[in-house]
N, C-alpha and C positions, 0 to 999 in steps of 0.2 A: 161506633158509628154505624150510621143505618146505610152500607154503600153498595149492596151487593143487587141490589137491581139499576142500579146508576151504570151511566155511559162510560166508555175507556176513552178517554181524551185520544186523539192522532196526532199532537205534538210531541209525543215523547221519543226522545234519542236514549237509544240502550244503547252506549258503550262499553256495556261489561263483557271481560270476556275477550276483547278484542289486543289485549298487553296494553300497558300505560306507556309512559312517555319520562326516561330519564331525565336527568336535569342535564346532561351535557357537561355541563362545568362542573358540578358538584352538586350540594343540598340546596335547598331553597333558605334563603335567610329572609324569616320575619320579624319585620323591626316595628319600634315606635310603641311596643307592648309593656316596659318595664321589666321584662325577666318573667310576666307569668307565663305559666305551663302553656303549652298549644293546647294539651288532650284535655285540660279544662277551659278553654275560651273560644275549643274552635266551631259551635255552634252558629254564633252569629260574629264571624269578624268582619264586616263589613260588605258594603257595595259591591264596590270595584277592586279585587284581589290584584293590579295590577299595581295599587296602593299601598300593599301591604307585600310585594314577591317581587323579588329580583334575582336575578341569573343570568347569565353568558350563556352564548352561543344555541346554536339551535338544539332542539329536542332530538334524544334519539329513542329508536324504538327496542325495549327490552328486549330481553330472548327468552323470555319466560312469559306464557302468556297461560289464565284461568280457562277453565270450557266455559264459551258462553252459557248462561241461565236461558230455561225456555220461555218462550216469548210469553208465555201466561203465567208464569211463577208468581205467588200471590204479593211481593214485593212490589213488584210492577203493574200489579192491576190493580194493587190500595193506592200507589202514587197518582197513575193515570185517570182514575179515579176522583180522589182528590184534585188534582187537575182540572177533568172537565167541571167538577162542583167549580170552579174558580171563574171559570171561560164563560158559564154559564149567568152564574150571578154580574161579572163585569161588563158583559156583554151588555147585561139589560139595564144596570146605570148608564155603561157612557153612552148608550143610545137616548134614555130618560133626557140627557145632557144635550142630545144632538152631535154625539160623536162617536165616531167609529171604536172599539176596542182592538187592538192586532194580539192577535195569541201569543204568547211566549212559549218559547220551547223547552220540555225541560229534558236538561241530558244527566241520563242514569252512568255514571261510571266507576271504575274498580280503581284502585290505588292512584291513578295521576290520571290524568287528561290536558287535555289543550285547548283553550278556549281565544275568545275573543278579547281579552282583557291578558291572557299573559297565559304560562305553563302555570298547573296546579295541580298539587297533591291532596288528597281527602280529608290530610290534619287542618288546613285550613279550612274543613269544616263548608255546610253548605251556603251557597253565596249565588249572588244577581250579578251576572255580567252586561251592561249598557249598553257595550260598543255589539255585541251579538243579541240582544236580547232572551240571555238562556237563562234559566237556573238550572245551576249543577250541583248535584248530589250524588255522595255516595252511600248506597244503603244503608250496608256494614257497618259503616263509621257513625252513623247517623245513629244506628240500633245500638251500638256502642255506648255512644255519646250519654244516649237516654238511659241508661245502666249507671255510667258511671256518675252522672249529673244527678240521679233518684226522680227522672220525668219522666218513667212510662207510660204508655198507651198509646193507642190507636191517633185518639182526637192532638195528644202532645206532638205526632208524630207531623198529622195534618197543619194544627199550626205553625208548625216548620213551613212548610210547605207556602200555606199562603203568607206567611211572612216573605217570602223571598218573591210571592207575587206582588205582593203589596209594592216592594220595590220597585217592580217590572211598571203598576200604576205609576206609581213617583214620576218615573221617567217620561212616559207618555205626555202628562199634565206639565211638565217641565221641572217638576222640585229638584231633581238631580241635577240638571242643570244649573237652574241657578244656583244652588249651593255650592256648587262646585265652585263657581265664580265666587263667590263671598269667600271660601278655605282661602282660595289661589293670594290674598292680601291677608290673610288673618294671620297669625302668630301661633303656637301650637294649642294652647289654652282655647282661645276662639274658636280655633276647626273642630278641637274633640267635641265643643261643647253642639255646634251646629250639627254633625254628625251624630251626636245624641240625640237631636230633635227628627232627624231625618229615620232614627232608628224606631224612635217611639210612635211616629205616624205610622212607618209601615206594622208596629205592634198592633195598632187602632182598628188600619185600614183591614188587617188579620181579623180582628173583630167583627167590623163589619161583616165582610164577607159571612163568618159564622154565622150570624142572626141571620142575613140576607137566606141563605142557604137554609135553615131553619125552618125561615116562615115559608119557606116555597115549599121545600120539598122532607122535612121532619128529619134530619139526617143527622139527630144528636141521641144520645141514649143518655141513660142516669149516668153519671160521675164523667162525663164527657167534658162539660165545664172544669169539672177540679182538675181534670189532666190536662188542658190549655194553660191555666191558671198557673198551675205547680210548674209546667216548663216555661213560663215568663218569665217566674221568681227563681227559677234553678239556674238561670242564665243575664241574670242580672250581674250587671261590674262588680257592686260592691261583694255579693258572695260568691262570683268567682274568684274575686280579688282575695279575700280573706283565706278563702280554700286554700288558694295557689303561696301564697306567704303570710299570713297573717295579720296585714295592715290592709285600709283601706285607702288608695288615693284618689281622693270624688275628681281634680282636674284631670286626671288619665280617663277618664270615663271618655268611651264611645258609645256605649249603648243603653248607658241609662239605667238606673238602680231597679235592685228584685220590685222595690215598691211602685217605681215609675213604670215599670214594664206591665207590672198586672193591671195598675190604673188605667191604662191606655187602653190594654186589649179589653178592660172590662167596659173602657166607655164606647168602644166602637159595636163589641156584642149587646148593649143595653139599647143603646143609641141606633145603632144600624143607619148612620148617616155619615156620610162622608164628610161633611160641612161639621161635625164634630170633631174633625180628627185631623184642625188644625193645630202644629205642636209649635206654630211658629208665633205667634203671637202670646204675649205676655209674658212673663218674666219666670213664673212661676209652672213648673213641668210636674 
């Protein structure tokens, strides 16, 4: 990616460095997954981690804490980075729209943190909190993740990134909301399957962005695509599923198969319209 004359976003919360936050009562239990591995699903598990994490009592603070990173360390200026590319491109739709964009925050942190959705540790992987508007990530884990999953690169690393903005859209526009009202009466089958659509927009609305970003400012290089691409399909249910045990179960899907994931983010990069990257209508994803 082409980012080294680009802007450093001033949304960004470095909490590295600062000690994490125990669980208090014990580990964190994630439920509602079937038994797969966390270290292979926890790129995109979901929205709102307060869905997926439960715990007693309040947080306590370690006694072991990392030396903070320097504030320029290249980790934090490709995210922040990445970032303002996001602020930038959103900006100038929801204005096209007649609407205001509000920045999201993203906070950089090291083994646990606290957020506004519940206590969380990095095995859950990076995630959009609602009730704060942040996305939270942890580098390490992330740089990990992309290792053990076979998604490296810079641009793999980015659509992470506006994946979890895309959500941060969601919310704004209302899709969070409503969907959430439509789970709150569904049955489990229903919610995964609506949260698979809600997963596969913010893939699209990832796309978007891309092209958007693209045609303004040329911030793609050769094989930039196949590394977005290759971490859609590395993080698809069914072949995490498979990975993690050997079976595939399509009704456990949350986030939508390796194939449904690159279709989307390919039709929002192709497309570069929002008005594409409706996942709600028709039957067929």
């Amino acid at each position: 990616m082409r980012l080294d004359d680009g802007r450093e976003s001033e949304n960004v919360d470095d909490r590295r460095g600062r000690g994490g936050f125990g669980g208090g009562g014990g580990r964190i239990a994630v439920g509602g997954l079937g038994g797969v591995a966390i270290l292979l699903i926890a790129l995109f598990l979901g929205v709102d981690p307060s869905l997926l994490l439960q715990g007693g009592g309040a947080p306590q603070q370690q006694t072991t804490q990392q030396g903070a990173p320097p504030a320029n360390d290249a980790g934090r200026r490709f995210a922040s980075r990445v970032l303002a590319e996001t602020e930038d491109v959103w900006r100038d739709l929801f204005s096209r729209a007649g609407r205001q964009y509000r920045d999201p925050v993203l906070v950089l942190f090291s083994g646990a943190t606290q957020t506004g959705c519940g206590f969380a540790e990095a095995t859950v992987g990076p995630f959009y909190c609602p009730g704060d508007q942040r996305l939270y990530i942890d580098l390490d884990f992330l740089a990990d993740m992309q290792r053990r999953l076979g998604a490296p690169g810079d641009f793999a690393a980015a659509y992470v990134i506006a994946h979890e903005v895309g959500h941060h859209v969601q919310n704004l526009i209302g899709v969070l909301s409503r969907v959430e009202q439509l789970r709150r009466g569904a049955g489990e089958a229903a919610s995964n399957a609506l949260q698979v659509r809600v997963e596969l927009q913010a893939d699209c609305l990832a796309g978007v962005w891309a092209r958007r970003a693209q045609d303004a400012r040329q911030i793609l290089e050769s094989g930039d695509l196949e590394e977005a691409l290759g971490a859609a399909a590395a993080v698809g249910d069914d072949r995490l599923q498979r990975r993690a045990r050997g079976t595939v179960v399509p009704e456990s899907f949350t986030h939508g198969s390796s194939e449904q994931r690159v279709r989307w983010f390919r039709r929002g990069i192709e497309g570069g319209d929002i008005a594409g990257c409706d996942t709600f209508s028709g039957d067929r994803l």
